[in-house]
N, C-alpha and C positions, 0 to 999 in steps of 0.2 A: 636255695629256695627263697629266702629274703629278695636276695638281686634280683631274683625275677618278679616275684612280687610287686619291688617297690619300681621296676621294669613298666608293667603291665598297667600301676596306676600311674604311671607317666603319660604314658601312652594315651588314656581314656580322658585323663585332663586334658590334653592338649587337644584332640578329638574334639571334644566338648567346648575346646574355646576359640576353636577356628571352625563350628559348626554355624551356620544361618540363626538357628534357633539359640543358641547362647550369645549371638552379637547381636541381634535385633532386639524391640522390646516393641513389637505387633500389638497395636492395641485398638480392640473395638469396641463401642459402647455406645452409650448414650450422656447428656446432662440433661437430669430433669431439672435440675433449678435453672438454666438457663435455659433450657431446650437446644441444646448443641447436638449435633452427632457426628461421629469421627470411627476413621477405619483407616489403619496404618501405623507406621514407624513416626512415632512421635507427633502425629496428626492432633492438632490443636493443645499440644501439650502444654502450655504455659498461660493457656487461657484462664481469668480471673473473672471477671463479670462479662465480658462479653457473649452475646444471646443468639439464638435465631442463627448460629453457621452451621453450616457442613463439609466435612473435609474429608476428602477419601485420597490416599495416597502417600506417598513415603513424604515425611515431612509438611504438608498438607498442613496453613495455617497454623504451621508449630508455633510461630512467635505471638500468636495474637492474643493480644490480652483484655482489650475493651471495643473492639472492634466486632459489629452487630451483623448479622442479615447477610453475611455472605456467604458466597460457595465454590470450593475449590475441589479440582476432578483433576488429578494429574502429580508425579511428581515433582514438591517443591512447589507445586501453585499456590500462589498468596505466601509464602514459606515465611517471608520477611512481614506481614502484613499485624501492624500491631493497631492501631485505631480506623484505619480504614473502614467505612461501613459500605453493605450497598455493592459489594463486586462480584462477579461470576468469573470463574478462573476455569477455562477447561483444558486440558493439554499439560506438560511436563513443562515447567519452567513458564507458565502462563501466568503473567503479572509477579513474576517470583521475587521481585526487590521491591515491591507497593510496602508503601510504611502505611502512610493516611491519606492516600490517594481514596476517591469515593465513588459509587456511581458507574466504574467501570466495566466492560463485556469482553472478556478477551477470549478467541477460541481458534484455539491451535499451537503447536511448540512453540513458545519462546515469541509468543504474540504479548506484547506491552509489555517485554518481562521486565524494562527497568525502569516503568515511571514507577515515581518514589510517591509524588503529589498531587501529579492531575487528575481530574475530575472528568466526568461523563465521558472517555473517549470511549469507541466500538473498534475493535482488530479483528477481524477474520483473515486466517491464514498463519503460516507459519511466517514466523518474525515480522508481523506485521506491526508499526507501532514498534520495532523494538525500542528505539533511542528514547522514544516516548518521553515529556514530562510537561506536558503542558494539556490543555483543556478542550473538549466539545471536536476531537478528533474522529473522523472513521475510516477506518483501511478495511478495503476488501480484496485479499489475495497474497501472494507470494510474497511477502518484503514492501509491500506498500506499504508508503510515508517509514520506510526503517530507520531513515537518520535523521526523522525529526523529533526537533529536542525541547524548542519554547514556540512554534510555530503553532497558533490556536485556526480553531473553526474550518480545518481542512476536509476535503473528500476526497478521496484515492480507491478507484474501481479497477483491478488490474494487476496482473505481474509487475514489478516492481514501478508503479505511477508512484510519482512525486517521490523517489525511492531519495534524492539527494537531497528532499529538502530538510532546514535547518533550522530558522525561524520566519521562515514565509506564512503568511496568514491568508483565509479565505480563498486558498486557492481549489478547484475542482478538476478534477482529473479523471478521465473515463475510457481506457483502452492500457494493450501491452504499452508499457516504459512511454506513456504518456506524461509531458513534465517531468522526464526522468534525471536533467540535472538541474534543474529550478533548486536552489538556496533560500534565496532570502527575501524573494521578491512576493507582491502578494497580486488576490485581485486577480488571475488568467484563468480563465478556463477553455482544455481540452479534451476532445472526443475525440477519439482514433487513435489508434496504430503511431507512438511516435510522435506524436502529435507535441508540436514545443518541444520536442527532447532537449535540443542543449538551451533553451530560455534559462538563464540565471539571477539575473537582477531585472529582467525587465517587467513593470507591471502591467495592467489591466489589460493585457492581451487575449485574444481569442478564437483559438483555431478548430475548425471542426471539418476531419478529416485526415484519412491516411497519410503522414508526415507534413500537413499541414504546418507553414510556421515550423518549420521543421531546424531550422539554421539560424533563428535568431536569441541572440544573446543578450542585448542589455538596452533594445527598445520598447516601446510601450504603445498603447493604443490600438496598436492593427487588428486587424478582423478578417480572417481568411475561413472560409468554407468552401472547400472541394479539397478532389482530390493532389496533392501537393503543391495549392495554392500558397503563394508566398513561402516557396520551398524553399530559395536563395537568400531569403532578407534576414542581415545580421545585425542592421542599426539603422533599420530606416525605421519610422516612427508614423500613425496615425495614415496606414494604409490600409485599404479595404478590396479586399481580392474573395470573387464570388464564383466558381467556376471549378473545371477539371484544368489545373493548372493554371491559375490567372495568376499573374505578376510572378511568374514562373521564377523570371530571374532578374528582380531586383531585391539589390543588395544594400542598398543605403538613400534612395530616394524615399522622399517624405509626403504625406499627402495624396498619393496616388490612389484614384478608384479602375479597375478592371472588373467587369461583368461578361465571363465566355460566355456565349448559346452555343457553344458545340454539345453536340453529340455524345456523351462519353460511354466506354465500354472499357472496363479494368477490372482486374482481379488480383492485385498483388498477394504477395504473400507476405507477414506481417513476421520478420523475425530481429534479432535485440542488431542495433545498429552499430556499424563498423568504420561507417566513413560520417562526414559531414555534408556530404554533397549526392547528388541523385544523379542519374542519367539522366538529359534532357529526353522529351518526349516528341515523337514526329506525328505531322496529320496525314492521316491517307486516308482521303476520298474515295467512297463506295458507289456513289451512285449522285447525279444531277438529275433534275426535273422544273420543266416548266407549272410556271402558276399562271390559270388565267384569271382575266379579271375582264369582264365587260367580252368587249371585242379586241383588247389586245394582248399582248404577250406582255410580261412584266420580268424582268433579269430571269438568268437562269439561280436560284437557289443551289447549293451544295451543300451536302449535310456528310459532316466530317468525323469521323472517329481518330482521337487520338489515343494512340499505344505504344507503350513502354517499346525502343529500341529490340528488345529481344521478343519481340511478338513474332 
């Protein structure tokens, strides 16, 4: 009768210590001297004077000890944040390694989760900001600007835009995997689809349009708008290509202006890039017509649409 007894409290200890409720320590409340409020597993547990937080979630600003005004929503957001004022943490692992980083907005998994110290960046998206440790950053989207680390004053709108860079500054980014291997170079901004992809060192570039500047690597200066204008060029420098496809395919000439008046008619489709290089594009004429003028005829005009090979 003994054996079973001391059987049966074996049994209900062990129950008891492999239970949710006996390895958690859930705690909700409030700090009126501070004005804190917390809800979770160890949520603001080690806080001493710091005022004005809120923390909802497992581990939720556990570490923070004089760090004011913030707010963490997610497992582990702020987790590590011990003077930092000033942050919004929303999501599981959102800003989760901030020491005395200040001023920050992060919203979504694992958005800024390892700046330690920078100041004012904005993350939207998951791992957006992850590498993050540097200042006045904003990613909006999937892994935008993820492996930057000391790169200040960047924008990145987009599935993974500016996703490689490292400490490149001032750069702006507005479309899918736009400036998607840019490092270290600062100063370009693109719009569209791809736009600059493999650019890495090269600065004050600026491309607007679907894979605009699409192939160039370590030149500076150029200016392409249209569609895959200065699609070819890898080192040529201080070109200006305006057009559906102008300076198509220069690769290392320097100084060149191209302005198309075609026609254009395109609708590509915008997915993560596999080659370096494009299809060239062909012109097919739809229709000619005369202009007059006065009493005579003046050239015949042709007004040309050019389309991707698989049209």
């Amino acid at each position: 009768m003994r054996g079973l007894l001391f059987a049966t409290l074996a049994l209900a200890f062990a129950w008891l210590a492999l239970s949710p409720q006996a390895r958690a320590a859930c705690q909700q409340g409030c700090d009126l001297n501070h004005f804190n409020t917390f809800l979770g597993e160890e949520a603001l547990n080690m806080n001493t004077t710091g005022s004005d937080n809120t923390a909802t979630g497992w581990i939720a600003l556990a570490a923070n000890t004089a760090g004011f005004a913030n707010t963490a929503t997610g497992s582990d957001a702020l987790g590590n944040n011990t003077l930092g004022f000033g942050n919004t943490a929303n999501g599981a692992y959102a800003l989760a390694n901030n020491v005395d980083g200040s001023n920050n907005t992060a919203t979504g998994a694992a958005a800024l989760q390892n700046n330690r110290i920078g100041i004012y960046n904005t993350a939207n998206g998951y791992e957006a900001l992850f590498t993050n440790n540097a200042d006045y950053n904003t990613a909006d989207g999937f892994q935008a600007l993820y492996s930057n680390t000391t790169g200040d004053s960047n924008a990145a709108h987009g599935f993974q835009a500016l996703f490689s860079n490292i400490s490149g500054s001032s750069n702006t980014a507005h479309g899918i995997q736009a400036l998607f291997s840019n490092t270290t170079s600062s100063y370009n901004t693109a719009n569209g689809c791809e736009a600059l992809f493999w650019n890495s060192y090269g600065d004050a570039n600026a491309a607007s349009g679907y894979k605009a500047l699409f192939n160039n690597t370590t030149d500076v200066d150029n200016t392409a708008h249209g569609f895959q204008a200065l699609l070819n060029n890898t080192t040529g420098s201080s070109n200006t290509a305006t057009g559906f496809s102008a300076l198509l395919n220069n690769t290392t000439g320097t100084a060149h202006a191209d302005t198309s008046l075609s026609l254009m008619v395109a609708r590509p489709t915008c997915a993560r890039s596999t080659k370096r290089s494009a299809t060239p594009t062909r012109i097919r004429t739809i229709r000619a017509f005369p202009i007059r003028s006065s009493s005579t005829f003046r050239p015949l005009i042709r007004i040309g649409i050019r389309l991707p090979d698989h049209a």
